[in-house]
C-alpha positions in Angstrom: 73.7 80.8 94.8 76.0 83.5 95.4 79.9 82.8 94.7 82.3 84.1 97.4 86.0 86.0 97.0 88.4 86.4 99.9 90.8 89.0 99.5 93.7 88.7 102.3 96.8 90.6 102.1 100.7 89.8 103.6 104.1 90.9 104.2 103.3 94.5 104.8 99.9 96.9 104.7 99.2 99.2 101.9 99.8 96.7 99.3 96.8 97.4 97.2 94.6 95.0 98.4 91.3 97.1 97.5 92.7 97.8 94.1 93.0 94.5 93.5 89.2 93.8 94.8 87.9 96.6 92.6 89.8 95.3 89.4 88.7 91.5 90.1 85.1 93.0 90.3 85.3 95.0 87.5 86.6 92.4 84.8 84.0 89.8 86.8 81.1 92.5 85.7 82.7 92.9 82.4 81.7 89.2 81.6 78.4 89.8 82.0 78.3 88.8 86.4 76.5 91.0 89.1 79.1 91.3 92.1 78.9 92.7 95.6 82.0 94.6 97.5 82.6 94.4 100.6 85.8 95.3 103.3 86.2 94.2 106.9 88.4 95.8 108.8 89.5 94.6 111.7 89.8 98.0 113.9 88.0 98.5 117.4 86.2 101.6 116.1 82.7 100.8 115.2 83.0 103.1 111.6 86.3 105.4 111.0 83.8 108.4 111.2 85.6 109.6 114.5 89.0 108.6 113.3 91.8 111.3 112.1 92.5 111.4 108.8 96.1 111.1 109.5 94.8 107.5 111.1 92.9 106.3 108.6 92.8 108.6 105.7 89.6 110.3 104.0 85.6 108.6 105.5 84.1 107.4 102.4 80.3 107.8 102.7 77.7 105.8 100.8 74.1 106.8 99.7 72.4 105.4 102.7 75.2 107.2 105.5 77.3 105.0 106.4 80.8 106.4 107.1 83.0 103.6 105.6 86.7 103.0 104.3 88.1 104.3 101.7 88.5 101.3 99.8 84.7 101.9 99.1 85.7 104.6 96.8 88.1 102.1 95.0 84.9 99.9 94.5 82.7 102.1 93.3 85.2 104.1 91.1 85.8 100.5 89.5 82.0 98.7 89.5 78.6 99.0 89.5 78.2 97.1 92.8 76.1 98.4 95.2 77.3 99.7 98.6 75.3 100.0 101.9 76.4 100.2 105.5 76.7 96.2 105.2 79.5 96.6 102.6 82.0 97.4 105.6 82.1 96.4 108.9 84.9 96.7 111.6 85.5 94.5 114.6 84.0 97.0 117.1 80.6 96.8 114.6 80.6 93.2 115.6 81.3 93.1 119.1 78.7 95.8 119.0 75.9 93.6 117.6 77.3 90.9 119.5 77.2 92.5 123.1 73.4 93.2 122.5 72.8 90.1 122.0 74.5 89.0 125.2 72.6 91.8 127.0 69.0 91.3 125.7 69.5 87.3 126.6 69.8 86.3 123.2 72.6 83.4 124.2 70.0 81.8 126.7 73.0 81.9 129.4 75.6 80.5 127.5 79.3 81.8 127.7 79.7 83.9 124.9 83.0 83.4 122.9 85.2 84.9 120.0 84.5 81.0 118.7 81.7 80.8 118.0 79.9 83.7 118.9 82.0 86.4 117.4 83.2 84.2 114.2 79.2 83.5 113.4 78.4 87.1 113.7 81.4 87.6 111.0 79.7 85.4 109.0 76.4 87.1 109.5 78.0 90.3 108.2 79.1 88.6 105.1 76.3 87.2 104.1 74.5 90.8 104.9 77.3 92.2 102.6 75.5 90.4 99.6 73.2 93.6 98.7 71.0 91.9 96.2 69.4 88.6 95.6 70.4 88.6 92.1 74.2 88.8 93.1 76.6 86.2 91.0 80.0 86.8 92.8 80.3 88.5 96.2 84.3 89.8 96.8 85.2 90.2 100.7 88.4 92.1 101.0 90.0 91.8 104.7 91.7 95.1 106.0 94.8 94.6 107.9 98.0 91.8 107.3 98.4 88.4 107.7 99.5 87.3 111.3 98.0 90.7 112.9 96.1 89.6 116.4 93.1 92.0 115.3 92.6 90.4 111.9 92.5 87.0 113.5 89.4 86.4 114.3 88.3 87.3 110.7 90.7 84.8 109.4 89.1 82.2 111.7 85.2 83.3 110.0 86.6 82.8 106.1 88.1 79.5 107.2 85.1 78.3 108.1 83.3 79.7 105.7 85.0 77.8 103.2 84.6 74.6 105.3 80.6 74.8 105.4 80.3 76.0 101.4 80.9 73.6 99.2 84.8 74.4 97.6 83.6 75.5 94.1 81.5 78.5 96.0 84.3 80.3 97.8 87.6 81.2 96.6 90.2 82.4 98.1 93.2 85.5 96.6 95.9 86.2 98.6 97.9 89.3 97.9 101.7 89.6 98.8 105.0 91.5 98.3 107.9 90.4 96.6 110.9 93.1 98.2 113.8 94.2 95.7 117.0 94.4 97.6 119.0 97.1 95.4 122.4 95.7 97.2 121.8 92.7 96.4 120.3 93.2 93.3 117.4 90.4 93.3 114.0 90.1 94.1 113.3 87.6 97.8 110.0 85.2 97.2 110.7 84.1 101.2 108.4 87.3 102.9 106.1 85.7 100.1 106.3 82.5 101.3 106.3 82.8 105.2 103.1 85.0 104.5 101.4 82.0 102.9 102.5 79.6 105.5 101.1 81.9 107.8 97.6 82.0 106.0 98.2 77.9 105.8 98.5 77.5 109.9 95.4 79.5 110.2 94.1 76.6 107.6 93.6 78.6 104.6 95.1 77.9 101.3 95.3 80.4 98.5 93.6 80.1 95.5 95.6 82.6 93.7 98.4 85.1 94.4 98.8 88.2 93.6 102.2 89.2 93.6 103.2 93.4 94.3 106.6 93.7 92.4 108.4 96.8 91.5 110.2 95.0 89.0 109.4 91.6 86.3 109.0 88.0 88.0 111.1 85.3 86.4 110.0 81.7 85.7 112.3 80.5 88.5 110.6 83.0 91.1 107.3 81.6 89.9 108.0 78.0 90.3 109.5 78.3 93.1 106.6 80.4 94.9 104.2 78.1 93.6 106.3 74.9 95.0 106.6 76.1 98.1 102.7 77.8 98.7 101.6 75.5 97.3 99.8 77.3 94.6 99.9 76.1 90.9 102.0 78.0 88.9 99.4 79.7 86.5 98.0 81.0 89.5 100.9 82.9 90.9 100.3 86.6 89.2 102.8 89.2 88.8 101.2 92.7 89.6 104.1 95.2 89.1 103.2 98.5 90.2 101.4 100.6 87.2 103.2 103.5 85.3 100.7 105.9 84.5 97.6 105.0 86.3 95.7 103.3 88.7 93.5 102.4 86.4 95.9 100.2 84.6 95.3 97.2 87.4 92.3 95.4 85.7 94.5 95.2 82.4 97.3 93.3 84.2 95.0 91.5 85.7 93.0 90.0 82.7 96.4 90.0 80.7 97.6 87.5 83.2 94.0 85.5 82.9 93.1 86.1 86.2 88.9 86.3 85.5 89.0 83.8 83.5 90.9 81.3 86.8 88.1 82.7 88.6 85.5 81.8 86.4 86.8 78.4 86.3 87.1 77.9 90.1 83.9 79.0 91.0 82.1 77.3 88.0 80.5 80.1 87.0 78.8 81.1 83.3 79.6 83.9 81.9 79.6 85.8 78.7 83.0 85.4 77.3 86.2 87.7 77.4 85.4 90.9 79.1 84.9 93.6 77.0 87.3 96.7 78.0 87.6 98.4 75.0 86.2 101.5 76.4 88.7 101.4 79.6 91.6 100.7 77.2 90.5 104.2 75.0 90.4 105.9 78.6 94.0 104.7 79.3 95.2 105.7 76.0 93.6 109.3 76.5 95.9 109.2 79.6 99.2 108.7 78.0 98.4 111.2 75.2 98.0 114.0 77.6 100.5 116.7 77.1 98.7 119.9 78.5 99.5 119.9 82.3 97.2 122.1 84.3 98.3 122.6 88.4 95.9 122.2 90.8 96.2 123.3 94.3 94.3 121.7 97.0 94.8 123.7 100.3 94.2 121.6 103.2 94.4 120.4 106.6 95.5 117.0 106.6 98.0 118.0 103.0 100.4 115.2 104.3 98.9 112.0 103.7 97.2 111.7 100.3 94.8 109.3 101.6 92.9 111.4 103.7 91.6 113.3 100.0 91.9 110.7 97.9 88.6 110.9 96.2 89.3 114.5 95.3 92.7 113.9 93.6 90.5 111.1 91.8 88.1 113.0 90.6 90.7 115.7 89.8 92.3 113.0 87.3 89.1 111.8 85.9 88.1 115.4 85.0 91.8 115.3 83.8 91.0 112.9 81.1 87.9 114.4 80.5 90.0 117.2 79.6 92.6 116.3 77.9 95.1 117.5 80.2 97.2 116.2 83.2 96.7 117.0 86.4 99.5 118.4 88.4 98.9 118.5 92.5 100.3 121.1 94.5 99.7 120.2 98.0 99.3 122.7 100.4 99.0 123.4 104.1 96.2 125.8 104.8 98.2 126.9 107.9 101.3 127.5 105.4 99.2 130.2 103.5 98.4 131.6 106.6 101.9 132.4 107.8 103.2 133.0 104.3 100.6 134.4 102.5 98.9 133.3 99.7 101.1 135.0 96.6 103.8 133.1 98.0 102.6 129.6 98.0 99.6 129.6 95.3 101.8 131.9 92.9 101.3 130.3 89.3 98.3 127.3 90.0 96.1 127.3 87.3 93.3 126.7 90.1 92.3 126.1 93.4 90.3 123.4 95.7 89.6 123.9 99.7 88.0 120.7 100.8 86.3 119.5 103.3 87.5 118.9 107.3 86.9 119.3 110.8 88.5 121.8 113.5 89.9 125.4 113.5 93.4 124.5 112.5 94.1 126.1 109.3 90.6 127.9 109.0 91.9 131.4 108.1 94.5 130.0 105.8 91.4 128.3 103.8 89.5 131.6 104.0 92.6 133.7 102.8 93.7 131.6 99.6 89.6 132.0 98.6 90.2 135.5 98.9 93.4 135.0 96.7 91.8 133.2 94.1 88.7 135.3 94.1 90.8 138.6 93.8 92.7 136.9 91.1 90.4 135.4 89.3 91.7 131.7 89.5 89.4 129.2 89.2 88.1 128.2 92.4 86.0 124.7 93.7 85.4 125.0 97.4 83.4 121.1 98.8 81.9 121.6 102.4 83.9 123.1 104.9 85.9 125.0 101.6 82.4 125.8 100.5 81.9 127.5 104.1 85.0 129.0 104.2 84.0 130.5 100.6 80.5 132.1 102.3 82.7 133.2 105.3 85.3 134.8 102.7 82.4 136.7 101.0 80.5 138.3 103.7 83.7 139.3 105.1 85.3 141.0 102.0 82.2 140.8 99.9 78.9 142.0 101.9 81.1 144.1 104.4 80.3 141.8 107.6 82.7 142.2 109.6 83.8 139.2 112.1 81.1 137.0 109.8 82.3 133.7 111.0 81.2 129.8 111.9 79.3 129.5 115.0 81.4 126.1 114.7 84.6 127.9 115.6 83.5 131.4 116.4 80.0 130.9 119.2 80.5 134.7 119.8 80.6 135.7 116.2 78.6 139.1 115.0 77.7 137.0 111.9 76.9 133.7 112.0 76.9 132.9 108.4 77.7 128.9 109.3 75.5 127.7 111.7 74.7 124.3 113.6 71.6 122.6 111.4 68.6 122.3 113.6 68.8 118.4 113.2 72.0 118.6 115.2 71.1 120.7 118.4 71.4 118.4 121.0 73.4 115.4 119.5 75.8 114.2 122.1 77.6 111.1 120.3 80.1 112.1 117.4 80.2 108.7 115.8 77.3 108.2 113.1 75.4 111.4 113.8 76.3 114.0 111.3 73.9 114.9 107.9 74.4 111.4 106.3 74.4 110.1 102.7 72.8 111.0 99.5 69.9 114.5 99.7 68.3 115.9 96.9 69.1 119.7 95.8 67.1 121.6 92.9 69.5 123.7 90.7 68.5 127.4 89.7 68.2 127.7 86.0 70.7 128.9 84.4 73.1 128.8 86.9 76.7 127.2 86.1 75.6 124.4 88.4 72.4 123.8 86.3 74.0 124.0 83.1 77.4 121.5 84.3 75.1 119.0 85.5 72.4 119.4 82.8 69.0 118.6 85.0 66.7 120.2 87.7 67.6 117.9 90.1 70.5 116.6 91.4 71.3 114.0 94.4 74.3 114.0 96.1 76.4 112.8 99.4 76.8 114.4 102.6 78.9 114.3 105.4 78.6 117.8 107.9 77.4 119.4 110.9 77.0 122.7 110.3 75.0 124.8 107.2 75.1 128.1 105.5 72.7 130.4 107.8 69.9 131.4 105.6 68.9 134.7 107.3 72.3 135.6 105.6 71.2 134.7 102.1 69.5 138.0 101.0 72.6 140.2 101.9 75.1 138.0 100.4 73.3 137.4 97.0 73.3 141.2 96.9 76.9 141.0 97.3 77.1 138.8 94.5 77.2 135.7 96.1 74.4 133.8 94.3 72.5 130.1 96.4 72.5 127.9 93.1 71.4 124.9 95.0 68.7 124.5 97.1 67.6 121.2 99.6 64.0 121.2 98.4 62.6 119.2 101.5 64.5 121.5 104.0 65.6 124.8 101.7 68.8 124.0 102.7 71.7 126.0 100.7 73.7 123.5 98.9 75.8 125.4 96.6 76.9 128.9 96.0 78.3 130.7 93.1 80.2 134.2 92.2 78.5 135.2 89.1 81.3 137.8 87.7 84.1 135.2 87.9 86.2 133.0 85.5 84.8 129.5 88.0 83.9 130.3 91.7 81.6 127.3 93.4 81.1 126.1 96.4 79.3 123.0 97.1 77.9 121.9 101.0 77.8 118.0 100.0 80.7 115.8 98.6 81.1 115.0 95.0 84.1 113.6 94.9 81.9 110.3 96.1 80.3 110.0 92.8 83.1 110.6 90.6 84.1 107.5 88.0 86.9 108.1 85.7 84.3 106.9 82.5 82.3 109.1 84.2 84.0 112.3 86.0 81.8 114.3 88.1 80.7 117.5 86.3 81.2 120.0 88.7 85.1 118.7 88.7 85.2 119.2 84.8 84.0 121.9 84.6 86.6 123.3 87.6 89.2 121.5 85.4 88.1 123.2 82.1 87.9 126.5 83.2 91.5 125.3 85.1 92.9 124.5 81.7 91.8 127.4 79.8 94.0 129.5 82.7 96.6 127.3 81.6 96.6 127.5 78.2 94.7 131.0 77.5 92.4 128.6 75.3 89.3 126.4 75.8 89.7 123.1 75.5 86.8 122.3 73.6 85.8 119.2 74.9 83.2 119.8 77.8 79.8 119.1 77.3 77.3 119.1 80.3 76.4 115.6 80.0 73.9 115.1 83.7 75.1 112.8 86.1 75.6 109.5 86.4 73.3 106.3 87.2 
């Protein structure tokens, strides 16, 4: 039978709650247990897919299209657990399913209620989140704080849960903040504490605490936490915020024998001591860096890092890949369009447009590819910077004047961005786009093909609009080269400059599939060909080594 992990967080948001999940699941699978990942998030909107970024930060897509949280990225950067639309659901995804229900008579009259009705259906959608039969330990992380009306009903569904599984088959973590008051000069443990009482009047009682600190918890704080939550005292874990890395959670955590509590509680069999050795080497390559290589990622949404959080990722895994650290410099597309490029790009060792929606900051995008083409700085454009990149080239390149995206532009000379077929006539925004993981065969001897190592390559999507093929011939004569091709719908799917240090653009999202034992190879080889701009030298350490499982 499947095991079950609650992860609540109080006190404040932001607290880490899905780095936490992703760290307990990785040192679970490290013994030798299968886990599932899943986060409910207790917002109105069915999926964030029609949600700003400055709202929710980046849409994390999964191989079967579902538009999901970003914490998904955090799981799948961490484990090997599968993730489908089950693994994240949101309160207006329940009331959803629910409602139909109601409306096709499923409730045979009965007044339907947030108890039971809409606390069952919770529990419905954690079970679902259990994505194989074979699962050992299924983690639930639950989005929002501690005392929030939204996340109450969700509460209400893990209380229960715990009631009608026997207690060695659920488990409940509860993640909290222990404030440092510089006047003062002393940590509080009471924000701690009236979090937990909280959690205790909805009728759940923490397992084990995990406790966000910016600087070392005493003895006296633990015992006194513990006393007063009620939570032994082995059991109340420091997490101090990391120096270097993200990726230095799951060693706190097992230091601190947090698997092995969990092990214990649950009753579980496992292999023994988790194995990190490999994740400790990766750390170590991390600390030893001492070549710094910029990066500038030219944006729309350049204010709040979450909304391209899997690109700065996958930036620092190709980092470590490479030997080097990577060094961001955020900027506003709409700042290079006012400024020019020279002024705000001047000295980055490369250059990444990602993706996004809308015309705001469109010609700044198109202008800093034109910089870095000109210039011959490394350049790695992902959907809408890989459109901007065909727009850039038929423009300056093929001598199409006004070439544009019908997206932005329905009177354009040259569409060379165009709405897909599939999409004519979609009405609804929400779930609707090109969705998930598509195939794409890679020309030979292309850059692509030799980065990745194989014919055949499949990747995640997340777009609207496509690179208009009648426009093909004349910009491959231009120099523009289609490297990767869709071969159910000959969709282009990446372009390349052939007489160019690195110039790629790529329709579909790779950033998704980045790990950092694992970086995506498209993003090392951006940040090789980065660092040899850098240091006038290669580094010597890229190999195209295919993709990952």
């Amino acid at each position: 039978m499947t095991k079950h992990i609650f992860i609540t967080g109080g006190v404040v948001s932001s607290l880490g709650k899905g780095l936490s999940a992703a760290a307990i699941g990785m040192l679970l699978e490290r013994r030798g247990l299968k886990v599932s990942m899943q986060k409910l998030d207790p917002y109105i909107n069915v999926d964030p897919g029609t949600m700003s970024p400055f709202q929710h930060g980046e849409v994390y897509v999964t191989d079967d299209g579902a538009e999901t949280d970003l914490d998904l990225g955090h799981y799948e950067r961490f484990t090997h657990a599968v993730l489908r639309k089950s693994s994240n659901y949101t309160t207006g995804k329940i009331y959803q399913s629910v409602i139909r229900k109601e409306r096709r008579g499923d409730y045979l009259g009965r007044t339907v209620q947030v108890i039971p009705h809409i606390t069952d259906a919770i529990k419905e959608a954690i079970y679902a989140g259990v994505t194989d039969d074979d699962v050992d330990v299924a983690i639930t992380e639950i989005g929002g704080t501690v005392g929030d009306i939204e996340s109450l009903p969700f509460m209400e569904a893990i209380r229960q849960f715990g009631l009608e599984n026997d207690r060695h088959d659920c488990m409940y973590v509860h993640v909290t903040l222990l404030p440092f008051l510089r006047a003062a000069g002393e940590m509080k443990t009471k924000p701690t504490q009236q979090s937990v009482g909280k959690l205790r009047e909805i009728g759940i009682q923490p397992d084990i605490l995990l406790c966000r600190t910016e600087q070392p918890m005493t003895e006296d704080m633990a015992r006194k936490i513990s006393l007063f939550c009620n939570v032994r005292k082995e059991a109340v874990i420091e997490e101090r915020d990391v120096e270097f890395s993200i990726y230095e959670v799951p060693v706190s955590l097992m230091t601190a024998h947090t698997d092995r509590m969990i092990v214990d509680h649950l009753h579980l069999t496992d292999r023994g001591e988790p194995d990190i050795s490999d994740w400790m080497a990766m750390l170590e390559r991390i600390r030893a860096c001492d070549t710094r290589v910029e990066i500038a990622v030219v944006g729309k949404y350049i204010e709040l890092h979450d909304a391209y959080k899997s690109i700065y990722e996958s930036l620092s895994h190709a980092g470590i890949a490479n030997d080097c650290e990577i060094v961001l410099r955020k900027v506003s597309a709409e700042d290079v369009a006012d400024r020019g490029p020279a002024a705000v790009l001047g000295g980055v060792h490369g250059l990444l447009v990602p993706g996004g929606f809308g015309e705001r900051g469109l010609e700044g995008k198109i202008e800093a590819i034109r910089w870095a083409r000109e210039e011959g700085v490394p350049f790695f454009g992902i959907c809408l910077g890989m459109q901007c990149a065909v727009i850039e080239a038929a423009r300056h390149l093929a001598g199409l004047e006004g070439a544009h995206t019908l997206e932005h532009s329905p009177h354009t000379p040259h569409p060379v961005i165009h709405l897909m077929e599939e999409q004519k006539g979609v009405e609804n925004k929400g779930g609707t786009m090109r969705l998930g993981a598509y195939d794409c065969d890679l020309v030979p001897g292309s850059r692509a093909h030799d980065l990745y190592g194989v014919d055949r390559i499949s990747e995640r999507h997340r777009h609207r609009f496509e690179f208009n093929d009648a426009y093909r011939e004349r910009l491959e004569a231009a120099g523009l080269r289609a490297t990767g091709i869709n071969p159910q719908l000959g969709l282009v799917e990446i372009v390349e400059l052939t007489d160019h240090p690195f110039f790629m653009g790529v329709q579909y999202h790779p950033e998704f599939k980045s790990r950092p034992l694992a970086p995506h190879p498209i993003f090392r080889g951006f940040v090789q060909a980065a660092r040899e701009r850098a240091t006038g030298k290669s580094s010597g350490v890229l190999q195209p080594q295919g993709t990952r499982a």
